[in-house]
Z-matrix of the N, CA and C atoms (Angstrom, degrees):
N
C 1 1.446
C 2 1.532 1 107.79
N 3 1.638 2 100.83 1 133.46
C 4 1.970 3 81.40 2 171.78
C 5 1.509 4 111.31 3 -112.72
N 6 0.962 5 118.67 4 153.55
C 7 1.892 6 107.21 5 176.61
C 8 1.507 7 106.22 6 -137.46
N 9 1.031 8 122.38 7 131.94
C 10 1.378 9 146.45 8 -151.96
C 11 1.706 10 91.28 9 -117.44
N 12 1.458 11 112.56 10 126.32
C 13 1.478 12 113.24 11 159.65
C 14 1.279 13 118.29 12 -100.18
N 15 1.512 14 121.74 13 106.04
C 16 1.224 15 132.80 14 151.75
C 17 1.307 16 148.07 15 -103.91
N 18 1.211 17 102.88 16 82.62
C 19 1.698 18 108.95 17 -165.50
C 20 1.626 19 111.29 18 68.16
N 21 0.977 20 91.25 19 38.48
C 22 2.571 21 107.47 20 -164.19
C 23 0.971 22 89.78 21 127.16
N 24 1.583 23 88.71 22 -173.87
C 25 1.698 24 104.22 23 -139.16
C 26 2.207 25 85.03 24 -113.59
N 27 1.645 26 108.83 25 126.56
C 28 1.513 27 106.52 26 -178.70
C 29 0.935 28 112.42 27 -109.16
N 30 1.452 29 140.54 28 113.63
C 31 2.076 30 118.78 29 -165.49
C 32 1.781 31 84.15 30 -125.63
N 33 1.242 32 110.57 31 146.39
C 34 1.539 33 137.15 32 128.84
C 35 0.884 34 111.52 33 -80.10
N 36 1.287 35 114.73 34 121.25
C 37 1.690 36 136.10 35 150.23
C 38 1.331 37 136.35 36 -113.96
N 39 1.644 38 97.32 37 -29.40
C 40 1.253 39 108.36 38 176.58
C 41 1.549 40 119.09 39 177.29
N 42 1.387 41 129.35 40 -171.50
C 43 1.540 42 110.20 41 -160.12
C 44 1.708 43 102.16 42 -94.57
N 45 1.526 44 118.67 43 11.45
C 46 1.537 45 134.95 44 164.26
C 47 1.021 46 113.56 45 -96.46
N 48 1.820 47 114.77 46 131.37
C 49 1.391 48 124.16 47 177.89
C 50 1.529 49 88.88 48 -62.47
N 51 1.664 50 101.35 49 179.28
C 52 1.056 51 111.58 50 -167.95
C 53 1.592 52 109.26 51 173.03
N 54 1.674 53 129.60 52 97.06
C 55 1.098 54 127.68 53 151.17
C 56 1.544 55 145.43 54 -106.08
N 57 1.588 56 116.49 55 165.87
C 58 1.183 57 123.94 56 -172.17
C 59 1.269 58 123.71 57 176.58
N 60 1.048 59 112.34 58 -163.15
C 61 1.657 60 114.12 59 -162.88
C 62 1.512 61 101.26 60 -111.48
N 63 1.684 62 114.94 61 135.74
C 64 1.178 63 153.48 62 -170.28
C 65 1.537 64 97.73 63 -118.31
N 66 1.118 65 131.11 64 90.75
C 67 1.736 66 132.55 65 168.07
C 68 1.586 67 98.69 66 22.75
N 69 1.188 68 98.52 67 57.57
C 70 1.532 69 106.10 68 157.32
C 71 1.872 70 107.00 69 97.42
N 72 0.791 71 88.61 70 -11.46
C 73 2.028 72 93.70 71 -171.10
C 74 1.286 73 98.06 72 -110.42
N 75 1.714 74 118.31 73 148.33
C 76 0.960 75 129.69 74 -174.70
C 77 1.170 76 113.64 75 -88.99
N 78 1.825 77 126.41 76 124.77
C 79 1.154 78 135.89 77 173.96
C 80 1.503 79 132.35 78 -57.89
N 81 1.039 80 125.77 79 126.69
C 82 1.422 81 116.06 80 -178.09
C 83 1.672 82 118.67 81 -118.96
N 84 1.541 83 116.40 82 102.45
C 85 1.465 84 113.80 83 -171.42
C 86 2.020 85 97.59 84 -69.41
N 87 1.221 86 106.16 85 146.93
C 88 1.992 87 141.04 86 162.14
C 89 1.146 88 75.83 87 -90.42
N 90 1.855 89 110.62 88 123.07
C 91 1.091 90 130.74 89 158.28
C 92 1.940 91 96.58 90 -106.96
N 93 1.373 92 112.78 91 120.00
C 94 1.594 93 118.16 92 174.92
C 95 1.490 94 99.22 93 170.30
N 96 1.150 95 92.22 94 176.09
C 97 1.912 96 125.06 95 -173.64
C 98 2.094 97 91.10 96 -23.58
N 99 1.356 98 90.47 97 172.77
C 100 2.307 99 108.14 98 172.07
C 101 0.962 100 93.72 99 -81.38
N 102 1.939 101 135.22 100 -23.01
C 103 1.568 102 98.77 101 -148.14
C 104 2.269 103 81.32 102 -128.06
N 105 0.985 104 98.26 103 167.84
C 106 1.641 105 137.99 104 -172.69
C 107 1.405 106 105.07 105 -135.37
N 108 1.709 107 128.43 106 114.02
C 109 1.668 108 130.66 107 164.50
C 110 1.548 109 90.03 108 -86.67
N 111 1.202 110 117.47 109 152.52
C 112 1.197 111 116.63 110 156.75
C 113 1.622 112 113.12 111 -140.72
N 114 1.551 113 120.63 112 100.61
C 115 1.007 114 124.28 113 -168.93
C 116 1.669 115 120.78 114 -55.76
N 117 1.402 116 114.96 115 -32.33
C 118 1.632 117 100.76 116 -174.50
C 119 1.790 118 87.41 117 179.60
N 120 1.491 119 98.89 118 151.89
C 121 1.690 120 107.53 119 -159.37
C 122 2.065 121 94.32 120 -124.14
N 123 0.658 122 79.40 121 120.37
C 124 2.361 123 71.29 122 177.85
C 125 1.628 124 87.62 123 -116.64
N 126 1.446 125 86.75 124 118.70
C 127 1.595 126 112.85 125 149.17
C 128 1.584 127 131.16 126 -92.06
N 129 1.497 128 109.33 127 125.57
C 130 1.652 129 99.52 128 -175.07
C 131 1.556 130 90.01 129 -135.13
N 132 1.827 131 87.53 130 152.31
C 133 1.815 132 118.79 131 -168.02
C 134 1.275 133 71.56 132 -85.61
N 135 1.776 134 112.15 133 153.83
C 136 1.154 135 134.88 134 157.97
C 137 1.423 136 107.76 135 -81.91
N 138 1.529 137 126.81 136 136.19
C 139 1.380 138 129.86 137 169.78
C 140 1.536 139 98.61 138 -87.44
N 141 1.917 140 88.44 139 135.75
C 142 1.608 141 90.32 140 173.95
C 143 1.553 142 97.28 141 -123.57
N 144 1.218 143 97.60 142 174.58
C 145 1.920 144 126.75 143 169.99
C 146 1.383 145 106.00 144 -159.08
N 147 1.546 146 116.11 145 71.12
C 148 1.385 147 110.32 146 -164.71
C 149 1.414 148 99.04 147 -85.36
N 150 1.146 149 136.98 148 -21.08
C 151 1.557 150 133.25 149 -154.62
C 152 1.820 151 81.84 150 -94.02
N 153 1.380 152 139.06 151 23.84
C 154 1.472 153 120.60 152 -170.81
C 155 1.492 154 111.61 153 -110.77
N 156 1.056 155 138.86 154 144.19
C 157 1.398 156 136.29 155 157.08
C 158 1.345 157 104.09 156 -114.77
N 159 1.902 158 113.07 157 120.57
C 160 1.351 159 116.28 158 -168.35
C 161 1.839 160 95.18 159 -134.66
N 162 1.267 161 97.54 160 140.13
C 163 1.979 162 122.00 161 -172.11
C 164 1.118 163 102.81 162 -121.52
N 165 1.330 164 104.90 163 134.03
C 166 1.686 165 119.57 164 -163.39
C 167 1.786 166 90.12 165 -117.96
N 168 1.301 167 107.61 166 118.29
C 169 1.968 168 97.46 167 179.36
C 170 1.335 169 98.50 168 -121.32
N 171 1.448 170 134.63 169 10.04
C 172 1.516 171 143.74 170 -163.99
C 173 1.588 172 125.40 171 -161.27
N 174 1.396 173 102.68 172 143.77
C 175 1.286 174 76.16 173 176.73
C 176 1.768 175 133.68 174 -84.73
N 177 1.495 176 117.59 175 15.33
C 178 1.108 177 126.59 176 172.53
C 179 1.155 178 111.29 177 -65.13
N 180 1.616 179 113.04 178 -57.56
C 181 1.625 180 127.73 179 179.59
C 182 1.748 181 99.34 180 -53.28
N 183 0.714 182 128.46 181 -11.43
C 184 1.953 183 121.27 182 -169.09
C 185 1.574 184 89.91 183 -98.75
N 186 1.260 185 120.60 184 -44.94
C 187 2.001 186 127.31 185 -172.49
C 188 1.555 187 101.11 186 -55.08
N 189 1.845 188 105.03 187 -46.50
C 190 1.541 189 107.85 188 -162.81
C 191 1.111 190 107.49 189 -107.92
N 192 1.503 191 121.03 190 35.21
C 193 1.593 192 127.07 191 170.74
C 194 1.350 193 108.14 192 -78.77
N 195 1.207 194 110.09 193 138.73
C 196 1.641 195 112.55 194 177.88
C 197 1.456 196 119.86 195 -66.70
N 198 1.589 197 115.79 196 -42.52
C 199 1.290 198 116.29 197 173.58
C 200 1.708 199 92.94 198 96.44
N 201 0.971 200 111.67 199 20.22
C 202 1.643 201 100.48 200 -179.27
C 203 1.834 202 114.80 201 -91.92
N 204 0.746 203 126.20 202 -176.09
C 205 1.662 204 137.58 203 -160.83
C 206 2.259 205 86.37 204 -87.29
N 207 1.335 206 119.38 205 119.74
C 208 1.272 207 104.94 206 172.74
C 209 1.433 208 109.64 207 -147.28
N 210 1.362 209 114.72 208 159.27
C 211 1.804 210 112.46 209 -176.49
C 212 1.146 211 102.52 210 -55.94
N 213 1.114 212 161.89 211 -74.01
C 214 1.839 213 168.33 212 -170.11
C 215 1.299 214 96.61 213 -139.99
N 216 1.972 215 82.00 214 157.14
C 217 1.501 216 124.89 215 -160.63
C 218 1.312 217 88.18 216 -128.09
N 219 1.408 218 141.60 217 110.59
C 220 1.468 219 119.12 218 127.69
C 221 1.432 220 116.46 219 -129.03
N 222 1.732 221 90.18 220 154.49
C 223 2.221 222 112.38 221 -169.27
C 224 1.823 223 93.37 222 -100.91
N 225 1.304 224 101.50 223 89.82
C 226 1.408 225 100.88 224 159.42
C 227 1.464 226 132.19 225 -79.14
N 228 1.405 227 125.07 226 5.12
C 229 1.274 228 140.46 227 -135.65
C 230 1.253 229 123.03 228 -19.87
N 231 1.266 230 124.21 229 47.33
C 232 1.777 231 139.13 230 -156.91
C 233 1.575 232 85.50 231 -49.13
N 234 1.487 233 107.48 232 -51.72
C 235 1.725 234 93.89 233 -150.77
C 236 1.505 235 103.37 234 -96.77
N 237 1.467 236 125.64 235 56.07
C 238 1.318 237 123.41 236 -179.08
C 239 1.362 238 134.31 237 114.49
N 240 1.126 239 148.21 238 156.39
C 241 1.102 240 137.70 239 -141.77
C 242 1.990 241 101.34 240 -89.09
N 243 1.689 242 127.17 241 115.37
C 244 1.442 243 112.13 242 153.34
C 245 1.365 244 124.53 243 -65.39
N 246 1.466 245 104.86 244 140.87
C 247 1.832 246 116.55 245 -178.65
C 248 1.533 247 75.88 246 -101.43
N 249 1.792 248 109.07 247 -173.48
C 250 0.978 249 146.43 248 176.69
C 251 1.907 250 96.00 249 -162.40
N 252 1.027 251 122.39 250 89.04
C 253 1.569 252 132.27 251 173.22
C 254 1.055 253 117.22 252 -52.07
N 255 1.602 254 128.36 253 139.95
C 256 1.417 255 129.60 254 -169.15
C 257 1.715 256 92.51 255 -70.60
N 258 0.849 257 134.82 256 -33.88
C 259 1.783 258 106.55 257 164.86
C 260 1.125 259 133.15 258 -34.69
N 261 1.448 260 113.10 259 -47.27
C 262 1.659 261 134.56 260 -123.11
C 263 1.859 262 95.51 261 -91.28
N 264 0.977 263 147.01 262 131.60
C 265 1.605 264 152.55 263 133.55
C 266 1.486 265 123.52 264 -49.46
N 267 0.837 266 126.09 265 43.31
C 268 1.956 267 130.92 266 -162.33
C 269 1.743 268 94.12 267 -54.11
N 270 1.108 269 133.87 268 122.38
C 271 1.242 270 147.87 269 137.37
C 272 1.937 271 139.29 270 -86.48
N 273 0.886 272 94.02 271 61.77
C 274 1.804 273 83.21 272 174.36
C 275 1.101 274 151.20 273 -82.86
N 276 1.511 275 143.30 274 110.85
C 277 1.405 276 128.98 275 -159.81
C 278 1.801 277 114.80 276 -126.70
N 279 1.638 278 81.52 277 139.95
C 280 1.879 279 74.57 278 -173.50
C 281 1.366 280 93.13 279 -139.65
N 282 1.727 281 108.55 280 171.58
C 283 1.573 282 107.32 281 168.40
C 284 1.414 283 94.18 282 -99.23
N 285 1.138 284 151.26 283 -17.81
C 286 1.633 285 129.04 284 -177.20
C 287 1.309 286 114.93 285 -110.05
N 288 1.087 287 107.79 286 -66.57
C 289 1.851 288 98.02 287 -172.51
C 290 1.880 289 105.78 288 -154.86
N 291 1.181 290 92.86 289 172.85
C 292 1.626 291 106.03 290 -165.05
C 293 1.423 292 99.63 291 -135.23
N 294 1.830 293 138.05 292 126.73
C 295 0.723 294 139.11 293 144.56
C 296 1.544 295 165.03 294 -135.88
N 297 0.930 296 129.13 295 144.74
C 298 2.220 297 124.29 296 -144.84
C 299 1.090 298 67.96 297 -105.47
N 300 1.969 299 113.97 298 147.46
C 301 1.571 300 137.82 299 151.35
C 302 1.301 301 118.53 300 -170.83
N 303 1.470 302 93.06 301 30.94
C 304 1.466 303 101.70 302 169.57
C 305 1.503 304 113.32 303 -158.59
N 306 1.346 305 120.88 304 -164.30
C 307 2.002 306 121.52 305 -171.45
C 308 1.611 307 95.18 306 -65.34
N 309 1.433 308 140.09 307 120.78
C 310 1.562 309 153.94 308 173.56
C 311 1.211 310 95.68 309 -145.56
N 312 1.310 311 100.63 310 129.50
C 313 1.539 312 118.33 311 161.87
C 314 1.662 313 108.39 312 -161.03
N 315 1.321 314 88.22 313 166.48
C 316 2.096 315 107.62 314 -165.69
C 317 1.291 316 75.96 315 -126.47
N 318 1.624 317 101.84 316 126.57
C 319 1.475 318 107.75 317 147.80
C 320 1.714 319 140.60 318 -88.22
N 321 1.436 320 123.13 319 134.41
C 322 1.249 321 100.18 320 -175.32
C 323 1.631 322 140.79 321 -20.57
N 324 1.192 323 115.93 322 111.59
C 325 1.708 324 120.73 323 -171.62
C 326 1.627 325 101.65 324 93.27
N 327 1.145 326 118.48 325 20.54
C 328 1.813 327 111.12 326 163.11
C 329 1.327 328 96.45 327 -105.05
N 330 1.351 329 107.99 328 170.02
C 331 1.620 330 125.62 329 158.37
C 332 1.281 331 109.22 330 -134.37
N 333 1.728 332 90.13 331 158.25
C 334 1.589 333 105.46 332 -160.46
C 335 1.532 334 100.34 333 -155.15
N 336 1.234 335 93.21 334 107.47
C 337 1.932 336 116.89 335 -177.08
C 338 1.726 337 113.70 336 -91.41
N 339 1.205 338 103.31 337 141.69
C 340 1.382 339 107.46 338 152.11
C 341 1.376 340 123.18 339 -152.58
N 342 1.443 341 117.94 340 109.72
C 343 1.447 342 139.97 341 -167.34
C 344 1.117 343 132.47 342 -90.48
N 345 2.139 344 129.73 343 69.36
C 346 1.461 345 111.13 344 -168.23
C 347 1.877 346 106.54 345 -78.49
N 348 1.210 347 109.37 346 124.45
C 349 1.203 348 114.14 347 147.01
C 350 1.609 349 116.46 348 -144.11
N 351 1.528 350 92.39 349 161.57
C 352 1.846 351 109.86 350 -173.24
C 353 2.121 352 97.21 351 -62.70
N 354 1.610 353 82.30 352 151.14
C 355 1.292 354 87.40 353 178.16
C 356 1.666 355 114.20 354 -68.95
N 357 1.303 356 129.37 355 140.79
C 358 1.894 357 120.71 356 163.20
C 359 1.210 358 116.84 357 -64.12
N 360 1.370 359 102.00 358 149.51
C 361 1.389 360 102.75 359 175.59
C 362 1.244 361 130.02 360 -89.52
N 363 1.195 362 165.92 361 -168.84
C 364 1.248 363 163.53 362 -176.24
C 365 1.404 364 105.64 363 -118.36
């Protein structure tokens, strides 16, 4: 069976729908053909800075954020209100905590992530 994660969990199994539970998330059977081409797969290392605690008070600091793996996130926006632009994909990941305490907002058609996981080990 192969199952592909896309935004949830997508499995082929067979030419019958078919749902259920995925460690808590709802399964979603690809109803189509036995076979799947799959031209080419890219794997990427997560960048970390786990030992970091990084404060976003602007929206410059949010443009020139690295996006890397860090102990805490917080958007104080002391110096003005952060957007998140209906373009923009915002991703953030930390192992401890994440925090809003000031003007933040996503505009319609942006996204705006927040990802706790433990740092990897080496």
């Amino acid at each position: 069976m192969l199952c592909l994660i896309l935004s949830g969990a997508f499995c082929h199994a067979s030419s019958e729908a078919r749902t259920g539970n995925v460690k808590g998330e709802r399964l979603i059977i690809w109803i189509g053909t036995d076979e799947m081409v799959i031209d080419y797969i890219k794997v990427y290392q997560l960048a970390t800075d786990c030992s970091t605690d990084k404060t976003i008070t602007c929206q410059n600091d949010l443009d020139s954020f690295d996006f890397k793996l860090k102990k805490s996130v917080a958007i104080t926006a002391s110096n003005g209100p952060i957007t998140v632009d209906n373009t923009d994909k915002v991703t953030f990941r930390v192992t401890d905590s994440f925090e809003i305490t000031g003007p933040f907002q996503v505009d319609l058609g942006g996204e705006f992530t927040v990802i706790r996981q433990d740092c990897p080990t080496q």
